[in-house]
py3Dmol code that shows the C-alpha trace and the ligand (Angstrom):
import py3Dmol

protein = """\
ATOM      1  CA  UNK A   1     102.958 -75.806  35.539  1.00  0.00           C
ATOM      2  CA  UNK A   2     103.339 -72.197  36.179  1.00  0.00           C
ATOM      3  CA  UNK A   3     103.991 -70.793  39.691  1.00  0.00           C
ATOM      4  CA  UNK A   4      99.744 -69.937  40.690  1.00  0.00           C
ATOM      5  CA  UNK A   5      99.129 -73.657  40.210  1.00  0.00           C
ATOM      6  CA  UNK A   6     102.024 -74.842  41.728  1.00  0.00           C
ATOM      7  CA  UNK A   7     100.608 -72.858  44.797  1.00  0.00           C
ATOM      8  CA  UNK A   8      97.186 -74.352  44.063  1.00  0.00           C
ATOM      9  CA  UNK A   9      98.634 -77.780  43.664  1.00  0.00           C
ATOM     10  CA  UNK A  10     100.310 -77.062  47.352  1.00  0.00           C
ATOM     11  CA  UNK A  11      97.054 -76.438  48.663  1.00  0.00           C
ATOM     12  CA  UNK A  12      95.632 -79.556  46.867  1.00  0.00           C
ATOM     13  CA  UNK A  13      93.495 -77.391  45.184  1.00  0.00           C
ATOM     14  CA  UNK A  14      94.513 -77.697  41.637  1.00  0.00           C
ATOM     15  CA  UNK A  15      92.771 -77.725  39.028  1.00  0.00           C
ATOM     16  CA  UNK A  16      89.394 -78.460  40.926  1.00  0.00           C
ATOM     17  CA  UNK A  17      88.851 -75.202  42.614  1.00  0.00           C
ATOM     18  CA  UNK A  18      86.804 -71.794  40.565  1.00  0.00           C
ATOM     19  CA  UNK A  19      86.514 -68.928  42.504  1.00  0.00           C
ATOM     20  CA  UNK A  20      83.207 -67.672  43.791  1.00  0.00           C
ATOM     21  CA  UNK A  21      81.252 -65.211  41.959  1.00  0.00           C
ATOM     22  CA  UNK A  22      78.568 -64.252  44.613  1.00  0.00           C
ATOM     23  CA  UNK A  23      79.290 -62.004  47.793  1.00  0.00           C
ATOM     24  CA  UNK A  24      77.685 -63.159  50.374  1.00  0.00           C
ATOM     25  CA  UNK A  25      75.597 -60.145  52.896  1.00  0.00           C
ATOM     26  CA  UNK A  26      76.981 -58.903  55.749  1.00  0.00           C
ATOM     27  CA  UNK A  27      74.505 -60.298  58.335  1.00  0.00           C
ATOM     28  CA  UNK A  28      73.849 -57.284  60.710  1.00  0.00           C
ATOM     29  CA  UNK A  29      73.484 -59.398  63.895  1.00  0.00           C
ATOM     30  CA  UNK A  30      76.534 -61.170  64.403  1.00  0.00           C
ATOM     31  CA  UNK A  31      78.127 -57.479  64.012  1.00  0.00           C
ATOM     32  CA  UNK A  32      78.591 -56.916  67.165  1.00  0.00           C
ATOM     33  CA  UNK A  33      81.108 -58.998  69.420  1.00  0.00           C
ATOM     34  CA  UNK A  34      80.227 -59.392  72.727  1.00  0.00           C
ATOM     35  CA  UNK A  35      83.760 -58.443  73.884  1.00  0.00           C
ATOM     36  CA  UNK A  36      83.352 -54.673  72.191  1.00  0.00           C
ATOM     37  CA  UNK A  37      82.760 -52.937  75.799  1.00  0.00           C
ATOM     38  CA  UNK A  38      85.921 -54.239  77.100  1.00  0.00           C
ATOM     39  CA  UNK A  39      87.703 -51.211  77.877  1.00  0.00           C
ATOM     40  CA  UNK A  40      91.128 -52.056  77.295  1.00  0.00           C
ATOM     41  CA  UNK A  41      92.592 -51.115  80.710  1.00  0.00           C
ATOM     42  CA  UNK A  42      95.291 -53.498  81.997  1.00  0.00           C
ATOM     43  CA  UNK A  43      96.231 -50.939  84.893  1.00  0.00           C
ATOM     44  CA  UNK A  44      96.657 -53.688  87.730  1.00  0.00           C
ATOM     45  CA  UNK A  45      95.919 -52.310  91.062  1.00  0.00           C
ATOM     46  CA  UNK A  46      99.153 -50.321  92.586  1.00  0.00           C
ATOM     47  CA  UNK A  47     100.055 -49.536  88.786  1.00  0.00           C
ATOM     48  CA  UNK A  48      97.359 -46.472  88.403  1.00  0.00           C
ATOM     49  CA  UNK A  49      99.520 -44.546  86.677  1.00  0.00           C
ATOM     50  CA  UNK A  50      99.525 -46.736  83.297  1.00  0.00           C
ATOM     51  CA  UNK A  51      98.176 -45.438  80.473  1.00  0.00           C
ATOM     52  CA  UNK A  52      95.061 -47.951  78.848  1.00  0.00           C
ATOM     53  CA  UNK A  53      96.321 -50.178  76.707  1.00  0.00           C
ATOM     54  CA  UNK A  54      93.828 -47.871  74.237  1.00  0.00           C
ATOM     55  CA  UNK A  55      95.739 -45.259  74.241  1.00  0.00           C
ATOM     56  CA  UNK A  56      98.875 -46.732  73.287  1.00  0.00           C
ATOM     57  CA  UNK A  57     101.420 -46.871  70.158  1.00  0.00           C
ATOM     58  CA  UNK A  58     103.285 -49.300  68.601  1.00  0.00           C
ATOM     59  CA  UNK A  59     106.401 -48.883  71.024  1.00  0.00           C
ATOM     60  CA  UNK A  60     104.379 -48.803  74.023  1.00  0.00           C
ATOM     61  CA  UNK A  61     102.083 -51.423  73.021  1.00  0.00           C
ATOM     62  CA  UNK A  62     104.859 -54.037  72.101  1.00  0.00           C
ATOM     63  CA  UNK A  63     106.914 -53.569  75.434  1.00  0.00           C
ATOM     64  CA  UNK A  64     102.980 -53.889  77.466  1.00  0.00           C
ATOM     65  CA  UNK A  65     103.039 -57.156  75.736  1.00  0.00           C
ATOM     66  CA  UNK A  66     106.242 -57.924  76.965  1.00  0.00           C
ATOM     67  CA  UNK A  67     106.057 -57.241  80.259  1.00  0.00           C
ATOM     68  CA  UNK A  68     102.791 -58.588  80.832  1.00  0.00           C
ATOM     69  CA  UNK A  69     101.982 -60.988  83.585  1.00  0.00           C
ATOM     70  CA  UNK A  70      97.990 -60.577  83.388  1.00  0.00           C
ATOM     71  CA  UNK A  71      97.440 -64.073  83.436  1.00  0.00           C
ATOM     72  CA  UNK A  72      98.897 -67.582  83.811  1.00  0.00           C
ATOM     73  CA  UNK A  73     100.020 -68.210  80.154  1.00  0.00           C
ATOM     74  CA  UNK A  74     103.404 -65.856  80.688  1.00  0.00           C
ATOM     75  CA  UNK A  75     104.899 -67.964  83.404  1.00  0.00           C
ATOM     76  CA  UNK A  76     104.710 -71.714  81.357  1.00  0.00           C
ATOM     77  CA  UNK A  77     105.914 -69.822  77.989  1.00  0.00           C
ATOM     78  CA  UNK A  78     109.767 -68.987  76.812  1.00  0.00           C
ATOM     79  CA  UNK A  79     108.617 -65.219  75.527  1.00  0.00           C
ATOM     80  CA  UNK A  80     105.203 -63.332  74.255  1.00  0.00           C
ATOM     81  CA  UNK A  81     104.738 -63.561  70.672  1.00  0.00           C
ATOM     82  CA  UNK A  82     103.351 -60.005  69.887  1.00  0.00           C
ATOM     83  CA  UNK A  83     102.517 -60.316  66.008  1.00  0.00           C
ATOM     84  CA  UNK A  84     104.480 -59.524  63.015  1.00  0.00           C
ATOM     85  CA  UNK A  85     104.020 -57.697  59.240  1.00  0.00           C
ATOM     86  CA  UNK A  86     103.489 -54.624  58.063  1.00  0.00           C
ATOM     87  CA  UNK A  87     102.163 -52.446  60.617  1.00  0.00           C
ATOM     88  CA  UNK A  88     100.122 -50.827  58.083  1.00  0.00           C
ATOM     89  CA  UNK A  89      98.281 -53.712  56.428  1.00  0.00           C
ATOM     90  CA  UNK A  90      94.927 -54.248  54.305  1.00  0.00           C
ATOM     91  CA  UNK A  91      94.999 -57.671  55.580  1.00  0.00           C
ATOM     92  CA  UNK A  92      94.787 -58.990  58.811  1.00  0.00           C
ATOM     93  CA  UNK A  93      95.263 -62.895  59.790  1.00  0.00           C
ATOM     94  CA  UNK A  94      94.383 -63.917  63.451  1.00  0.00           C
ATOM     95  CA  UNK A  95      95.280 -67.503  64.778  1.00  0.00           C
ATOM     96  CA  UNK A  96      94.736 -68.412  68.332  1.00  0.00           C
ATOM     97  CA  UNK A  97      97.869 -68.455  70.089  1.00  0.00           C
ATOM     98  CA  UNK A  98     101.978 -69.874  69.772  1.00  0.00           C
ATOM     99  CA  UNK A  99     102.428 -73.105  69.436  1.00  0.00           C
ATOM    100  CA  UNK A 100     106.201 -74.574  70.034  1.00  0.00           C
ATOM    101  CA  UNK A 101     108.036 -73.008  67.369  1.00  0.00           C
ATOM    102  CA  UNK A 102     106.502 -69.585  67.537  1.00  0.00           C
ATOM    103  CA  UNK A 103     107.545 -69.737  71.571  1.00  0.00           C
ATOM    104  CA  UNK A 104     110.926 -70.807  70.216  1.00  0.00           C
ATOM    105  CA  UNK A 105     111.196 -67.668  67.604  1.00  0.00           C
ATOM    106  CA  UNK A 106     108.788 -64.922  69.152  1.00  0.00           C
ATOM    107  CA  UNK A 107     106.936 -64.722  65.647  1.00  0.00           C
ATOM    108  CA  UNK A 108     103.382 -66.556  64.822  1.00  0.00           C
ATOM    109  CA  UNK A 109     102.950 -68.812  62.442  1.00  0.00           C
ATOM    110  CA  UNK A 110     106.320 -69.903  61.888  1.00  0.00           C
ATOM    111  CA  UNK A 111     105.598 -73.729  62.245  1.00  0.00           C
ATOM    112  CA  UNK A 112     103.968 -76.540  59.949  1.00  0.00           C
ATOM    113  CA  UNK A 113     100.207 -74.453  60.441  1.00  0.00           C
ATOM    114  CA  UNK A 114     102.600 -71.149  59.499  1.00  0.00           C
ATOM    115  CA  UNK A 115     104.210 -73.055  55.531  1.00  0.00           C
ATOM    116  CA  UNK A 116     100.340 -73.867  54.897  1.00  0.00           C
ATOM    117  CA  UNK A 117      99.147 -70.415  55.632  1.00  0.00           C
ATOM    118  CA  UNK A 118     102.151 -68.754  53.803  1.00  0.00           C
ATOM    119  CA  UNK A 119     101.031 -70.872  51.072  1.00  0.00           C
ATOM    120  CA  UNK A 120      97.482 -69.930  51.352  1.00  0.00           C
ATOM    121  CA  UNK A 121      98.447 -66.148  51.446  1.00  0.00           C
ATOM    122  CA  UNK A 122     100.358 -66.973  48.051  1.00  0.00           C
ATOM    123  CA  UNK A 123      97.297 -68.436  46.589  1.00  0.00           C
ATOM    124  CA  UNK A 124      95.947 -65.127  46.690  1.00  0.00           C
ATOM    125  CA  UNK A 125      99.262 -63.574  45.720  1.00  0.00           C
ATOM    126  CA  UNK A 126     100.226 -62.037  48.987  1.00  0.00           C
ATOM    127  CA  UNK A 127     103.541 -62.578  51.431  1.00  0.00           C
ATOM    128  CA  UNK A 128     103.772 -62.153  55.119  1.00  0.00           C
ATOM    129  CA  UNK A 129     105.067 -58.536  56.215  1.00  0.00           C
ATOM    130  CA  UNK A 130     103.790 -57.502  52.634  1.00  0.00           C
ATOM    131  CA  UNK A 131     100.307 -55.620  53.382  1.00  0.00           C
ATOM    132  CA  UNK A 132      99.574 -58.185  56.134  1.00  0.00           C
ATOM    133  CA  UNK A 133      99.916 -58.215  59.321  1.00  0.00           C
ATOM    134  CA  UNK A 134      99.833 -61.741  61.302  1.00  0.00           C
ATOM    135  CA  UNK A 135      98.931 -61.626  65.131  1.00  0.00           C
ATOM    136  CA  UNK A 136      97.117 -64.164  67.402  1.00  0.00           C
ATOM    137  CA  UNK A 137      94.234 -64.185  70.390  1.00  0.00           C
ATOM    138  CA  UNK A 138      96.732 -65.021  72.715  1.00  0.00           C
ATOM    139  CA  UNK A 139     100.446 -63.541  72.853  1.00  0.00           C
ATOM    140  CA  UNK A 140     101.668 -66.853  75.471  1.00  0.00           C
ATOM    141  CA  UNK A 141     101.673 -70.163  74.592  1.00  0.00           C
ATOM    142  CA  UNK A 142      99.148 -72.588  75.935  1.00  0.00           C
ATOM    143  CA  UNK A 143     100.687 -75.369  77.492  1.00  0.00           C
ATOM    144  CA  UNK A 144     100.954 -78.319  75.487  1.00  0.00           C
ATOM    145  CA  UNK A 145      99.132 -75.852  72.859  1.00  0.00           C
ATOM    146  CA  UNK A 146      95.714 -76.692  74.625  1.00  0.00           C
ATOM    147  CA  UNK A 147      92.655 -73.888  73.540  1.00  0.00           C
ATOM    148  CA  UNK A 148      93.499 -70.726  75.853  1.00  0.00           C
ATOM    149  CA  UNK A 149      90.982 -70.398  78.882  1.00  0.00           C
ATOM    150  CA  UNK A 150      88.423 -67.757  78.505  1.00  0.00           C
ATOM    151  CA  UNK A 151      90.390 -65.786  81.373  1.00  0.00           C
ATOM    152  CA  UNK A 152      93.604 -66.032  79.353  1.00  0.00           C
ATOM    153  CA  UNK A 153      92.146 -64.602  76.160  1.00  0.00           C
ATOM    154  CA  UNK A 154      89.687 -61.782  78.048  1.00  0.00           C
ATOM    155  CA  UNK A 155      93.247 -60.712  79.660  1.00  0.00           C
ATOM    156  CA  UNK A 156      95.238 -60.464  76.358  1.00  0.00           C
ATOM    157  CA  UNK A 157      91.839 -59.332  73.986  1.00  0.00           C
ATOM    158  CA  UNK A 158      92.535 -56.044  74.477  1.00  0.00           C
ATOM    159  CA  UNK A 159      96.273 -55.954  72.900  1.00  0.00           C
ATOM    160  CA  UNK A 160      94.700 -57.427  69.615  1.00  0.00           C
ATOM    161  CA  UNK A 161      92.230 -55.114  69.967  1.00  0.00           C
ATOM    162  CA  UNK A 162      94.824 -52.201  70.211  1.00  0.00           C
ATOM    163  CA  UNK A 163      96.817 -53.554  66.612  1.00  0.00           C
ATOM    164  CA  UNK A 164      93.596 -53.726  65.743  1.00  0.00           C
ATOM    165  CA  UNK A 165      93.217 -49.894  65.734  1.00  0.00           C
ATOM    166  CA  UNK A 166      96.970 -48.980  64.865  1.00  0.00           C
ATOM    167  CA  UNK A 167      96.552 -51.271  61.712  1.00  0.00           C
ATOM    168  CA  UNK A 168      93.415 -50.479  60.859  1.00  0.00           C
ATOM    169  CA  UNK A 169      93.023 -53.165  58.367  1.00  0.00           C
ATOM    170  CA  UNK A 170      90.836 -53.271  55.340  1.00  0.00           C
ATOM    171  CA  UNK A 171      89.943 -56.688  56.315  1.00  0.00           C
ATOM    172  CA  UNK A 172      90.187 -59.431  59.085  1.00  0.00           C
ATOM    173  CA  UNK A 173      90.806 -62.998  58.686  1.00  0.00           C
ATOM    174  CA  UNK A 174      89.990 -64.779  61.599  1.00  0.00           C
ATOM    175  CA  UNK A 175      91.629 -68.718  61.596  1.00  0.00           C
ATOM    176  CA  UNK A 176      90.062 -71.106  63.526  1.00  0.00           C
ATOM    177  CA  UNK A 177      87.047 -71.028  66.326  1.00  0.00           C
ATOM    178  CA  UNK A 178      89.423 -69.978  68.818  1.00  0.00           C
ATOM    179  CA  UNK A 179      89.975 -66.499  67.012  1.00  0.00           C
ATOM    180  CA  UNK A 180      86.296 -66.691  65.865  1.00  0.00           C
ATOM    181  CA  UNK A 181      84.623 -66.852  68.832  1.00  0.00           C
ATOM    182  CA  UNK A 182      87.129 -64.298  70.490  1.00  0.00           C
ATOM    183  CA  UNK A 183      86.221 -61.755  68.046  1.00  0.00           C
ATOM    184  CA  UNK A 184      82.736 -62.405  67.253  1.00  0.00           C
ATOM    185  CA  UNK A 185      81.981 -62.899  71.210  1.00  0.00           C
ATOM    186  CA  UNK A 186      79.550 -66.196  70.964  1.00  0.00           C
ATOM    187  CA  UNK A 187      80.276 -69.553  70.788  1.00  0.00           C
ATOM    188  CA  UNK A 188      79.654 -71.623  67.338  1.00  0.00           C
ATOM    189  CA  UNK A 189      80.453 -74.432  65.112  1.00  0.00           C
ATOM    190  CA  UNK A 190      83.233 -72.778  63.053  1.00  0.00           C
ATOM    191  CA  UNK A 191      81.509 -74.646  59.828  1.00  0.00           C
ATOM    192  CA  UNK A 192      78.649 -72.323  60.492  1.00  0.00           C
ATOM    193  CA  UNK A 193      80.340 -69.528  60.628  1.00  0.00           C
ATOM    194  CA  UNK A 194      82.535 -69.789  57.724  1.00  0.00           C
ATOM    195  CA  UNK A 195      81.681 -68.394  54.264  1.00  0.00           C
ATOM    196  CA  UNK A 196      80.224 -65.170  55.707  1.00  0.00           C
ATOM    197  CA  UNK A 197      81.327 -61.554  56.105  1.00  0.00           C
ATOM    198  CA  UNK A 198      80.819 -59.995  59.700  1.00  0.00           C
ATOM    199  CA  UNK A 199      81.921 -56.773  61.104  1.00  0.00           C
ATOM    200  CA  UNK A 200      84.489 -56.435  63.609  1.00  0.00           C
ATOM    201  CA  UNK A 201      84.363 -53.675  65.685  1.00  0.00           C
ATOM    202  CA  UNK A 202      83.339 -51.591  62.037  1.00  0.00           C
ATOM    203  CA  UNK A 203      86.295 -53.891  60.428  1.00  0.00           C
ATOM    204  CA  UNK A 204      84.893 -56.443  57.696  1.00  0.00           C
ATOM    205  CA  UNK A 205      85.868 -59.420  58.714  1.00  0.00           C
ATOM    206  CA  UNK A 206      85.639 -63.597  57.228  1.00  0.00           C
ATOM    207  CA  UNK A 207      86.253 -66.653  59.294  1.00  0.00           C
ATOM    208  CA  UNK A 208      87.633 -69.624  57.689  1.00  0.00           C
ATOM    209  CA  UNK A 209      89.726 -73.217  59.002  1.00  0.00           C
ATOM    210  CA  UNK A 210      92.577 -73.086  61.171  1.00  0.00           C
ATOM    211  CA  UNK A 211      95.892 -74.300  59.098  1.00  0.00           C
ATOM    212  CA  UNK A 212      96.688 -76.361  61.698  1.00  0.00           C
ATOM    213  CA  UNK A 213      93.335 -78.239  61.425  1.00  0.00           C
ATOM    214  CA  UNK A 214      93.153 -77.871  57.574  1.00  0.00           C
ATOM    215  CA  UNK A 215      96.451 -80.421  58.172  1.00  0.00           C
ATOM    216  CA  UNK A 216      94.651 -82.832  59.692  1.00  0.00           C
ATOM    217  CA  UNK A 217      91.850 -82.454  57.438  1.00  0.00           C
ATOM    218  CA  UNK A 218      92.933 -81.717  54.076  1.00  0.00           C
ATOM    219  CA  UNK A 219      88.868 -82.457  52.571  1.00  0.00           C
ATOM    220  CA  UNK A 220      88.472 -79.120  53.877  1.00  0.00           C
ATOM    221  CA  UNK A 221      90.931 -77.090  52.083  1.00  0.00           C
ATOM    222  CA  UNK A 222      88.903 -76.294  49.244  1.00  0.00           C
ATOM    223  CA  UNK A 223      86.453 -74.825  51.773  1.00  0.00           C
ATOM    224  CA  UNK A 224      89.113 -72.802  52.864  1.00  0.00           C
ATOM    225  CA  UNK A 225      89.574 -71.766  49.521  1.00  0.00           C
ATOM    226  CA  UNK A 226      86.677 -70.457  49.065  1.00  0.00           C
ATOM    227  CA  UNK A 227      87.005 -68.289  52.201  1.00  0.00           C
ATOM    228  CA  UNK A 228      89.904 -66.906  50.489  1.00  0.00           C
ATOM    229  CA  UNK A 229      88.055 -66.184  47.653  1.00  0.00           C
ATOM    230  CA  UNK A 230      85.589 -64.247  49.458  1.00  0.00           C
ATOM    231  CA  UNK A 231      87.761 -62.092  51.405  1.00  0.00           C
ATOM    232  CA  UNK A 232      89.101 -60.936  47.992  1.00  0.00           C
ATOM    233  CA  UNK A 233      86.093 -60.336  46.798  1.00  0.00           C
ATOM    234  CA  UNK A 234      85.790 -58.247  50.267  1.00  0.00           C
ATOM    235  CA  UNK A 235      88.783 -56.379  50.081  1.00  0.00           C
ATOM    236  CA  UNK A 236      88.340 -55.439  46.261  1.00  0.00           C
ATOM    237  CA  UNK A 237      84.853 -54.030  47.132  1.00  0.00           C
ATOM    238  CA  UNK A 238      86.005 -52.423  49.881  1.00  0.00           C
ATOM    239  CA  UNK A 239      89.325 -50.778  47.941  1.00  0.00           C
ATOM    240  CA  UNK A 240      86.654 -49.447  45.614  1.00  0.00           C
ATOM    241  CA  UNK A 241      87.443 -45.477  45.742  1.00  0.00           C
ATOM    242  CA  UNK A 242      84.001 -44.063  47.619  1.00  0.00           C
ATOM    243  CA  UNK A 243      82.439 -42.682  44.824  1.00  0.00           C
ATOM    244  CA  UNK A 244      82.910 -45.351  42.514  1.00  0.00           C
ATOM    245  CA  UNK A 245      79.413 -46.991  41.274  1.00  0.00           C
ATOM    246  CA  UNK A 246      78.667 -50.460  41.726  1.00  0.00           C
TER     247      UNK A 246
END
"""
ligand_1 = """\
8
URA
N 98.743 -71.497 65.597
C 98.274 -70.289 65.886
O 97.081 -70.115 66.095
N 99.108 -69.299 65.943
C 100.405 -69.427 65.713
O 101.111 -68.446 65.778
C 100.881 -70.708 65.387
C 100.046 -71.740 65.335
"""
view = py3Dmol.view(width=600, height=400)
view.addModel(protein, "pdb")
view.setStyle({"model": 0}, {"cartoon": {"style": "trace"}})
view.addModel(ligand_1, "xyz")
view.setStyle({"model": 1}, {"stick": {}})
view.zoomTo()
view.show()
C-alpha cells in the first residue's frame, strides 16, 4: 500500500471513496453572515485610545489576543490559543474553540480531533503550517469543552475576523456547527449545510464535520471526504489565473 492509501485507509476511507466530479453553486443567500457589520472594536470603555482590532497586524493582533479579558472564557482557561500556520495560507481550517490539550500547548488542534484532521489535511496532500493556517471561533477554552455561549464567540469573532483579512485565504474550511454558524450567522443542522460552497465575507468558503465528532461517528467520514473533495475542487477553480477559460 503506498503512502495516499495508507492516509485513506486512516480515514477509513480506502478503497471505497471516488472523488466528486460536480461543483456544486455558490448559493447567493447564505452569502452573507449575519455577524459581517460587527465592527471589530474591542476598545473597552476607559481604553479609548486602542486601535480596532481592524486595524491591526500580526504583532498587535496576537498580543490583543493575549491580553484579552472580553469575556468569561479567559479567567477558567490556562492561556488563549491564537491560531497557528502559515500566516499566508490558501487554506484556512476553523474549529470551535481549545479543548484540554490545546489549553495545555497554546496551539489548536493538537489533540485526538487535531491527528484526525492532520490526517485529513494529508488526504488532500497538505501539512499544518504548510499553506494553511489553523485557528478557532473561540481563542479560551470552554469549560469542560462545552459549545461557547453566543456572548463568548460575538466577543472573540472579531480576532478571527482580523486573521481573516491578514491571511486572506483562498478558501475557508469551517469544522463543525459551532464554526458554521459563527461564520455563516444563522443557526442550522450542520448536515444541511455541508456539501455546499458559501461566501465568507467575499472568501469561498465549505463546511464539513467536526473531527472530534467524525470520532464518534466514523459512518460519516466519507461525507467528510467528500467535503474535502469539494474544497479542492474550490481552490483549483479559484487558483485558475483570471483570464484562463473555463
Ligand atoms: N476542537 C476545536 O474545535 N479546536 C481545537 O483547537 C481543538 C479541538
Amino acid at each position: 500500500m503506498n503512502r495516499d492509501e495508507a492516509v485513506l485507509r486512516e480515514l477509513n476511507l480506502y478503497p471505497l471513496w471516488v472523488r466528486r466530479s460536480q461543483l456544486a453553486p455558490l448559493p447567493s443567500a447564505a452569502a452573507t453572515p449575519g455577524h459581517a457589520e460587527q465592527n471589530g472594536m474591542d476598545a473597552p470603555a476607559g481604553k479609548g485610545r486602542e486601535l480596532p482590532v481592524g486595524e491591526l497586524g500580526w504583532p498587535e493582533l496576537k498580543a490583543r489576543v493575549r491580553g484579552c479579558t472580553a469575556c468569561k472564557l479567559r479567567a477558567g482557561c490556562t492561556q488563549t490559543v491564537f491560531g497557528v500556520g502559515d500566516e499566508k495560507a490558501d487554506w484556512l481550517f476553523v474549529g470551535e474553540g481549545p479543548g484540554a490539550d490545546e489549553d495545555v500547548r497554546g496551539e489548536p488542534f493538537v489533540g485526538q480531533a487535531g491527528k484526525l484532521l492532520d490526517n485529513m489535511l494529508a488526504a488532500i496532500r497538505l501539512k499544518r503550517g504548510k499553506d494553511v493556517y489553523i485557528a478557532n471561533i473561540v481563542k479560551c477554552r470552554p469549560p469542560n469543552n462545552r459549545t461557547p455561549d453566543a456572548d463568548e464567540i460575538a466577543q472573540c469573532l472579531p480576532y478571527l475576523q482580523r486573521q481573516i483579512e491578514l491571511i486572506r485565504p483562498k478558501l475557508i474550511v469551517a469544522l463543525g456547527k459551532t464554526a458554521a454558524t459563527a461564520l455563516l450567522g444563522r443557526d442550522a443542522a450542520l448536515s444541511s449545510l455541508r456539501g455546499k460552497m458559501y461566501d465568507y465575507r467575499s472568501t469561498p468558503m465549505i463546511i464539513t464535520y467536526h473531527p472530534a465528532y467524525l470520532l464518534r461517528s466514523p459512518m460519516d467520514k466519507a461525507k467528510a471526504w467528500q467535503d474535502l473533495c469539494l474544497a479542492v475542487e474550490a481552490m483549483n477553480i479559484n487558483s485558475l489565473p483570471a483570464d484562463t477559460p473555463g
